[in-house]
FIBAKOL-8092 format. One record per atom (N, C-alpha, C): x, y, z. Coordinates in pm, whole numbers, plus 50000, padded with zeros to 5 digits. Example, Ala and Ser with C-alpha at 12.3 -4.5 7.8 and 13.67 -1.06 7.14 Angstrom:
513194943150780 512304955050780 513204967050780 512854977550708 513674989450714 512905000350787 
This chain:
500834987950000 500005000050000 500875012650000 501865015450057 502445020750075 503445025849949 503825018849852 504605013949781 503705023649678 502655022049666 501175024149589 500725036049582 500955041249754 500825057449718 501935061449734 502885056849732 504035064549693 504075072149534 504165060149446 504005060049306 502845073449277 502055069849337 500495082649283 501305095949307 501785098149428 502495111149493 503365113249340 504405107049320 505145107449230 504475113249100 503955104449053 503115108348915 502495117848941 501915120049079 501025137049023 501625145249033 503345144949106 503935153749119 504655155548958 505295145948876 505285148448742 504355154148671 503165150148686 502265163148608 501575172148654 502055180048753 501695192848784 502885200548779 504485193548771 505455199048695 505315200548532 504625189348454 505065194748309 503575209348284 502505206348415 501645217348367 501975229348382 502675229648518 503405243948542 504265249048470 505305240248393 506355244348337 506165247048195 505455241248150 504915247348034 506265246647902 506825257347932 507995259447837 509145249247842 508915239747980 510095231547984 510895235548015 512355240647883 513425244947924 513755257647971 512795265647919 512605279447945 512125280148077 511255273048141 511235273448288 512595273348388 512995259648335 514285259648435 515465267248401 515605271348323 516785287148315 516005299948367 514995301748372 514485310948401 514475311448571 514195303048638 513915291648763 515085290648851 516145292348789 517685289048824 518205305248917 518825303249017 518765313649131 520015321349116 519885325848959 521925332448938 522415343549011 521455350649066 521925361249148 522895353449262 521865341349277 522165335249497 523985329249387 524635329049302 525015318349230 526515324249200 526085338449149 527105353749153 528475349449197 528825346549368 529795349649362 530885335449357 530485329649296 531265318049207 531985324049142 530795333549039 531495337348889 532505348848917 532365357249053 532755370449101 534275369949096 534835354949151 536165351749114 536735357249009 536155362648908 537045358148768 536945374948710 536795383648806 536325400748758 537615405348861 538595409948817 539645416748913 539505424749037 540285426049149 539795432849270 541365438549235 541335455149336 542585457049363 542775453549488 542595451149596 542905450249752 542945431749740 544195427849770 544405411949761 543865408149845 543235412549984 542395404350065 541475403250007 540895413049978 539305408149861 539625393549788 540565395849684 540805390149580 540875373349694 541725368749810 541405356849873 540265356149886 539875365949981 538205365950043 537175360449964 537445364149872 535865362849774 536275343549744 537345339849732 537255327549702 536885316549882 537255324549970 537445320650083 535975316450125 534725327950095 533535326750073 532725312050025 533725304549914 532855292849855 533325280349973 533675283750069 533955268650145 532815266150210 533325249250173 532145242850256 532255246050464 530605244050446 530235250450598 529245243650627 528685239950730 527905233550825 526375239250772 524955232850668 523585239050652 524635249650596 525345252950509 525565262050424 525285277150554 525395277850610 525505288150706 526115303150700 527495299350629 528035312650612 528275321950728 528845320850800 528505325450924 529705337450954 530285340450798 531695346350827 531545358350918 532155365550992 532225385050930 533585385250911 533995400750796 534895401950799 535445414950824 536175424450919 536655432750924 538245437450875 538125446250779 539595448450710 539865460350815 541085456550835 542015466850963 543325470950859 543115481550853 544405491650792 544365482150648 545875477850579 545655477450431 545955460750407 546445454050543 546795444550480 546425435150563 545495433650699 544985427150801 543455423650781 542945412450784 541395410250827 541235405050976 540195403851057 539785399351165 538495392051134 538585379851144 537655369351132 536765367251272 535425371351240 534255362351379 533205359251296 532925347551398 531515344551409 530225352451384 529915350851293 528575353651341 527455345151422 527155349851504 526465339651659 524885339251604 524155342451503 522805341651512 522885330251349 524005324251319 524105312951234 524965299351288 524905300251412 525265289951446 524075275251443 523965262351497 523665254251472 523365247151615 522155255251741 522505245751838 522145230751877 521045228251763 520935217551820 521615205751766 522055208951645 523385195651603 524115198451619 524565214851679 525945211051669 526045222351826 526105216851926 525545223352026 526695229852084 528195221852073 529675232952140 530205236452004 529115240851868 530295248051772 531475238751713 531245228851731 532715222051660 532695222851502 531245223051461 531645221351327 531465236051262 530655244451317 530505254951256 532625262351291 532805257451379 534445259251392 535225252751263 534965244051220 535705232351136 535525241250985 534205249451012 533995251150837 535025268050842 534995270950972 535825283750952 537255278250962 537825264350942 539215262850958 539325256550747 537825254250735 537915260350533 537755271550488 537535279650562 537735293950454 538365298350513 539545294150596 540835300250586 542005296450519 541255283650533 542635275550435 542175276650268 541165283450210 540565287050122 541315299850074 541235311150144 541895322750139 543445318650176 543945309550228 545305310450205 546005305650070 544845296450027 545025290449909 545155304849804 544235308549782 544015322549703 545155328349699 545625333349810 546325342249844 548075341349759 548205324149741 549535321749705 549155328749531 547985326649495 547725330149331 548225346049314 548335352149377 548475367849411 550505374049470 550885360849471 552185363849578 552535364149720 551365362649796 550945365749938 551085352949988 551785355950144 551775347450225 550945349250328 549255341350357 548765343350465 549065341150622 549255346650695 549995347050856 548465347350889 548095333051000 546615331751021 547225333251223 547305339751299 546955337051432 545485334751467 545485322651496 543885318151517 543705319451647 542555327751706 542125327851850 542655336251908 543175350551868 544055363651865 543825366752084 542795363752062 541895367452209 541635354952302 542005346352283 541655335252351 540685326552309 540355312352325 539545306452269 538345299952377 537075299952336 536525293752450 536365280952415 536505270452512 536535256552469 535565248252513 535015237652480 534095231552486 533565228152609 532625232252698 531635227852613 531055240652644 531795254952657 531795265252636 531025270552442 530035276552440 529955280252308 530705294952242 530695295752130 531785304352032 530885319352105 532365328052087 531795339252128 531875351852051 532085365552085 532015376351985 534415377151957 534545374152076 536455367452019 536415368951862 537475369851813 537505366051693 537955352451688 537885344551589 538145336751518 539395335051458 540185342051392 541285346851355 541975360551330 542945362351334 543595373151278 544295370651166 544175372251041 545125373850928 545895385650874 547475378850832 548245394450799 547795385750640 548265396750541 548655390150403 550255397250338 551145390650375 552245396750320 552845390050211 553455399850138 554295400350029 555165391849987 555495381949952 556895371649982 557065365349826 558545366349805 558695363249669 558485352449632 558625341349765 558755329949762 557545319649774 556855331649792 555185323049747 555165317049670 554855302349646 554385290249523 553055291149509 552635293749369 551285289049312 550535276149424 549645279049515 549525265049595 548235257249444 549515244449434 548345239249288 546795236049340 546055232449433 544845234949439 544285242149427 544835256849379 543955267749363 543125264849245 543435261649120 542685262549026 541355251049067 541065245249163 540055239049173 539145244849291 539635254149308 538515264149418 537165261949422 537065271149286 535995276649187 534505259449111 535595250549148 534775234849115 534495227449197 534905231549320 534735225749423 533155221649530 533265208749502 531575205949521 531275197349667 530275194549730 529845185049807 528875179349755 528415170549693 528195164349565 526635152949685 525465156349668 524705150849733 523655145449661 524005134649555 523295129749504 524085112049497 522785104249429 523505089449407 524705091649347 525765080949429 527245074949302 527325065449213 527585062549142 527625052649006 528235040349108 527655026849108 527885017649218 528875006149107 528835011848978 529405002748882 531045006448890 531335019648956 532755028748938 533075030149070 534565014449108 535055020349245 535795029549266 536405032549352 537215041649404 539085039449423 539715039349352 541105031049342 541415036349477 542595025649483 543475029449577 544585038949546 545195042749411 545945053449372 544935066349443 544035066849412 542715077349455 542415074849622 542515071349676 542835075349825 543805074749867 544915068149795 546305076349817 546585094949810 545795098549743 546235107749675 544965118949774 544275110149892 543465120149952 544195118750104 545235102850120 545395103750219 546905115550236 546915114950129 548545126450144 548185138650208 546795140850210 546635159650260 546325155850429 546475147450496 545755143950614 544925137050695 544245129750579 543295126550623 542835109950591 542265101450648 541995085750645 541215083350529 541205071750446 540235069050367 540385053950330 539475048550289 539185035550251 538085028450170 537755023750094 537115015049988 537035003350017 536944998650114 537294980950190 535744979350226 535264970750128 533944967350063 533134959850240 534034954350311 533154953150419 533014967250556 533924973950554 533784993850582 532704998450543 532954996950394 531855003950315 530815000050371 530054988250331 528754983150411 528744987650489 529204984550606 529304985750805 528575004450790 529455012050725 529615026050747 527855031850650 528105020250551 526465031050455 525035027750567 525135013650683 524075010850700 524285020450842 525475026550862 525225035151012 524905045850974 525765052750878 525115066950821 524095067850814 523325060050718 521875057450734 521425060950848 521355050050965 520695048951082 521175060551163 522105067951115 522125081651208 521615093951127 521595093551026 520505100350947 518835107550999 518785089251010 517145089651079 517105096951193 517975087851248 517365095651420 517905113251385 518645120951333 518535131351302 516875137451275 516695126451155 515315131251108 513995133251173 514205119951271 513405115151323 513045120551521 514195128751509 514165134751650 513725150451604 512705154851656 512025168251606 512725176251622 512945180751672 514175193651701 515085197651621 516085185551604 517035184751484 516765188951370 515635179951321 514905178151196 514185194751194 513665200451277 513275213451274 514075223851229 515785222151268 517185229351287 516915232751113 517045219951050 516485219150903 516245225750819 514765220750876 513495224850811 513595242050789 513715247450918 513635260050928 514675266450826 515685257850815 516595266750706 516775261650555 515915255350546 515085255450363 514735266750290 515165265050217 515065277150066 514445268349924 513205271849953 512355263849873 511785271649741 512535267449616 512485278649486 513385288149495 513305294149336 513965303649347 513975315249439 512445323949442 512305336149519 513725333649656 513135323649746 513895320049889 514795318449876 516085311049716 517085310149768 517965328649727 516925330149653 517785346749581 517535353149735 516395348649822 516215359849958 517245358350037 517535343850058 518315341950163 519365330350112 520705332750022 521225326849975 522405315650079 521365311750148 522165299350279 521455294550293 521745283850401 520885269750457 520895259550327 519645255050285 519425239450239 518655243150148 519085250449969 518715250549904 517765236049823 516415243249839 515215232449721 514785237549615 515815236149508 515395241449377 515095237749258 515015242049143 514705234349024 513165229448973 512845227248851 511715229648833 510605221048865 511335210448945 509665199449015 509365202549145 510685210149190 510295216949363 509605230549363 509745234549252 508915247949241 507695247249179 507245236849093 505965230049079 505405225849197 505515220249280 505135213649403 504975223549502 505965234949482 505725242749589 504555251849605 504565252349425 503575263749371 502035257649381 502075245649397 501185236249386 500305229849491 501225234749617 500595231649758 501515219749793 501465210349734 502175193549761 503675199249835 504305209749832 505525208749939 505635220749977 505895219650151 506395231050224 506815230850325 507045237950403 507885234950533 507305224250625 505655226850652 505355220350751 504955204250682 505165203050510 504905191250507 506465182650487 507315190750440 508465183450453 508915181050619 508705184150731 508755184950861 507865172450925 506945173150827 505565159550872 506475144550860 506585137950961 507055121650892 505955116150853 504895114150845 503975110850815 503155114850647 504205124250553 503805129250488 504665123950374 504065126850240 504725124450137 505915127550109 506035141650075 507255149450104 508295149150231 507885143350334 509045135950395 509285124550376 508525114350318 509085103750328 510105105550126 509475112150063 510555110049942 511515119549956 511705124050078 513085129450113 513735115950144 513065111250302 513865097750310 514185088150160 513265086350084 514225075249992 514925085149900 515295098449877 516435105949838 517585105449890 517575106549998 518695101450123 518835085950108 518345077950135 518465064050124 519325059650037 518935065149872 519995063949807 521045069349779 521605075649840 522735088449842 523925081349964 523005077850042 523915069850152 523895057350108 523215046650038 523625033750027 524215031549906 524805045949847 525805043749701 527275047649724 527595051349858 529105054149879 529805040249861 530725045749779 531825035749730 533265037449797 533385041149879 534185048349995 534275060750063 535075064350161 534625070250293 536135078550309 536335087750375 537085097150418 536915104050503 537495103050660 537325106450774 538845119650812 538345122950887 539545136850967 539865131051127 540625129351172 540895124451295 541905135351361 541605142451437 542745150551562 542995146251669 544355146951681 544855139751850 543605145051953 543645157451906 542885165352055 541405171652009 541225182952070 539215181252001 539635200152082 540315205752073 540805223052087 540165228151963 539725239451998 539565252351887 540545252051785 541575247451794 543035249251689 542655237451639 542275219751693 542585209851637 541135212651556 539875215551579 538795222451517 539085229651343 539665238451389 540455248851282 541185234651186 541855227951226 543035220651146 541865208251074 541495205151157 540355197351078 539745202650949 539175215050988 538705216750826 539885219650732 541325226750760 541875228450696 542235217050602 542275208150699 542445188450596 541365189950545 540545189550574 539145186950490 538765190050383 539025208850357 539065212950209 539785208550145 541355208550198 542405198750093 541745186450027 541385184150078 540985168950085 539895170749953 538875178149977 537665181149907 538015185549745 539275197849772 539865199449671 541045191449532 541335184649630 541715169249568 541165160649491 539965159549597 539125149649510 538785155649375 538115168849384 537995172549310 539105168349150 539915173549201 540875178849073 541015160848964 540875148549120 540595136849058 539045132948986 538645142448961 537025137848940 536415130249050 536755130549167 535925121749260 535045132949317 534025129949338 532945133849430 532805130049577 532435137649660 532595140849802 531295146849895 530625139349965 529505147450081 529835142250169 529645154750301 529995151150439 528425143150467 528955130550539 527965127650622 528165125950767 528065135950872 528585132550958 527985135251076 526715130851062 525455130451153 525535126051241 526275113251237 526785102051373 527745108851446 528545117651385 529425125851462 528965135551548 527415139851601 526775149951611 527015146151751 526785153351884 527045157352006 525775157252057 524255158552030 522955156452112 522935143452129 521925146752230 521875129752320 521515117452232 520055119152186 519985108452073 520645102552033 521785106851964 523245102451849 524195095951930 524045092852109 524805089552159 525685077652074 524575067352074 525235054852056 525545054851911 525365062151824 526235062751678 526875070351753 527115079551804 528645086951847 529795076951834 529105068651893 530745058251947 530225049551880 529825041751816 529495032651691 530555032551612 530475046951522 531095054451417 532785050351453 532815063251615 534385058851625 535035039751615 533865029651693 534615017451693 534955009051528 534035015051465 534285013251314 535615017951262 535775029251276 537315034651224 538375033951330 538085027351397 539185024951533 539975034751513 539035045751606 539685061951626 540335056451784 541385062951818 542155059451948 541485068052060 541485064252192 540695071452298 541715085552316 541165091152357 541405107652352 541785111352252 541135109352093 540965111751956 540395120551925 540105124951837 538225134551784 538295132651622 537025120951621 536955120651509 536175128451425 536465139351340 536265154351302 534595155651216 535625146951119 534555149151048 534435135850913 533205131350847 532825120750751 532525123350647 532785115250525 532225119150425 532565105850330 531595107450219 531495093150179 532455098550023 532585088749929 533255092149783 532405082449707 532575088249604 532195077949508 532365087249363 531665085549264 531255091949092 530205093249096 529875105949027 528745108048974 529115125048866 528025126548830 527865139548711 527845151248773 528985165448709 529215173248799 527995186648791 528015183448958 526585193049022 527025207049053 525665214149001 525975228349042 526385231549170 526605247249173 527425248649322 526345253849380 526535252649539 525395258049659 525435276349612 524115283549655 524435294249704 525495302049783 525035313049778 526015320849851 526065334249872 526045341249979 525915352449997 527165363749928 527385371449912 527955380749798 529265386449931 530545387549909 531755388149971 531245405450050 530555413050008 530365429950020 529355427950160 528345417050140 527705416550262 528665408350390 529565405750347 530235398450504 531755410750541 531475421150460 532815424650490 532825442750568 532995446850664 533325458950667 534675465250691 534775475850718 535945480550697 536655493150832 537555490150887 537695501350997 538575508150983 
């Protein structure tokens, strides 16, 4: 029965997309959110002030619900001061800040990347003011201090040219195309663990999964969400963060009544449950896995984590591999207890470890990039 109205949901949701869309292709270019999309392309229009010129690339790192949470203050001609912004944090998955910390230890290592394209050597003192530590939450402190100086001896850092392509790729992987071992060689060189060991794989797609759910399935979490959906174009051009839903069958549906916040929020509803089998298959097609492990679990080992992480991301990239964090089991609310430590006995992380952060690999066809808020709104000037 179930199976039965699934299918009906489906089909009427196909034709109240081809009624709405009418033009077809002309819908979905039209439909497509290029403003929220901008500062991808913003890279490639000259700046004179070289912090800009990092900054704006520093902007596309991956971050926790796409959050964005930068600010940036330029001090005199050659200094920024990095904080938080505290009203994009994440408390209920991510309740001491570790990861919204982790995504600011990628857009620094983002902008340092940049920075070598220019001649510049970034000087990052992280935590200029002290750091508050767990289970203390992030405060108005900065985050970092960056100099950008001059140095002849700056090298092109070669990941730069994959900035700008750099994806978290959240759709099915091709289950026919493994993952070599030359190819996690070549992810374990930046830092970080990885493996394709077909009984891992299993063990790890059926926990992701099961920590998925209870994410989903514990209201609160699942609310954390919900609430930050950008459903169609209008929402993601309004608010170019959180958990873009776009393209022309979500904007049929939306326009249509069949999806919205409170029904994607419903478990009991259509639109949540063909979220779940969207997810279902996204997690039971990883063809291997790539984890971040720090001796210690500090604001700095935080920071260093993501710094592996983009490497890592950027790597894959440049190999054609595809990359999404899944790292739900890694989450800190009570629920997730027992995947907390599940996860770690799987990758036999060592006691007083922190295992950072997850993400699965595999192939698939290359996906557009997330939103993003425009480098002018995160930046002022003193």
């Amino acid at each position: 029965m179930l199976v039965n109205s699934r299918r009906r949901f489906l089909y009427a949701a196909g034709g109240v997309a081809l009624a709405l869309t009418g033009g077809g292709a002309v819908f979905a270019v039209t439909r497509t959110p290029s403003r929220a999309l901008q500062p991808w392309r913003d890279t490639e229009s000259p700046v004179t002030d070289p912090r800009l010129d990092a900054l704006r690339y520093a902007i596309l790192a991956p971050n926790p619900h796409n959050r964005q949470p930068w600010q940036i203050e330029l001090v005199g001609s050659d200094v920024a001061i990095i904080r938080c912004d505290l009203d994009r944090r994440l408390p209920e998955t991510d309740p001491f800040d570790r990861q919204i910390t982790i995504g600011f230890g990628c857009f620094l290592e983002l902008a340092r990347i940049a920075a070598t394209s220019r001649g510049l050597r970034m000087v990052v003192t992280a935590f200029p003011e002290g750091a508050p530590e767990a289970p203390e939450r992030l405060d108005h402190r900065p985050i970092a201090k960056v100099s950008f100086v001059r140095d002849s001896a700056a090298a092109l850092d070669p990941l730069f040219k994959s900035i700008v392509s750099r994806r978290s790729s959240k759709v099915p992987y091709h289950t026919s195309r493994p993952v070599s071992t030359q190819t996690l060689d070549v992810l374990r060189h930046g830092g970080v663990d990885a493996s394709a060991e077909v009984d891992l794989v299993a063990k790890l797609r059926g926990l992701t999964w099961d920590a998925w759910m209870i994410e989903a399935l514990t209201s609160r979490t699942f609310k954390e969400s919900v609430d930050l959906m950008r459903i169609g174009k209008s929402e993601i051009e309004a608010n170019p963060d959180g958990i873009a839903l776009g393209g022309p069958l979500i904007e049929a549906l939306a326009l249509s009544g069949q999806i919205s916040r409170s029904s994607l929020a419903d478990p009991s509803s259509s639109a949540f449950k063909a979220g779940i089998d969207k997810y279902r298959l996204n997690l039971a097609t990883a063809m291997g896995y790539t984890w971040v492990v720090t001796a210690g679990n500090s604001r700095r080992d935080q920071l260093e984590a993501g710094r592996r992480y983009v490497r890592m991301n950027l790597a894959a990239n440049a190999a054609g591999l595809s990359v999404h964090p899944v790292s739900q089991a890694l989450q800190e609310f009570p629920e997730m207890r027992q995947h907390f430590y599940a996860v770690r006995s799987q990758l036999a992380v060592a006691n007083g470890s922190t295992l950072q952060m997850l993400a699965r690999l595999g192939y698939a066809e290359t996906q557009p990039p997330a939103p993003r808020w425009p480098l002018d709104s995160k930046v002022f000037k003193t």
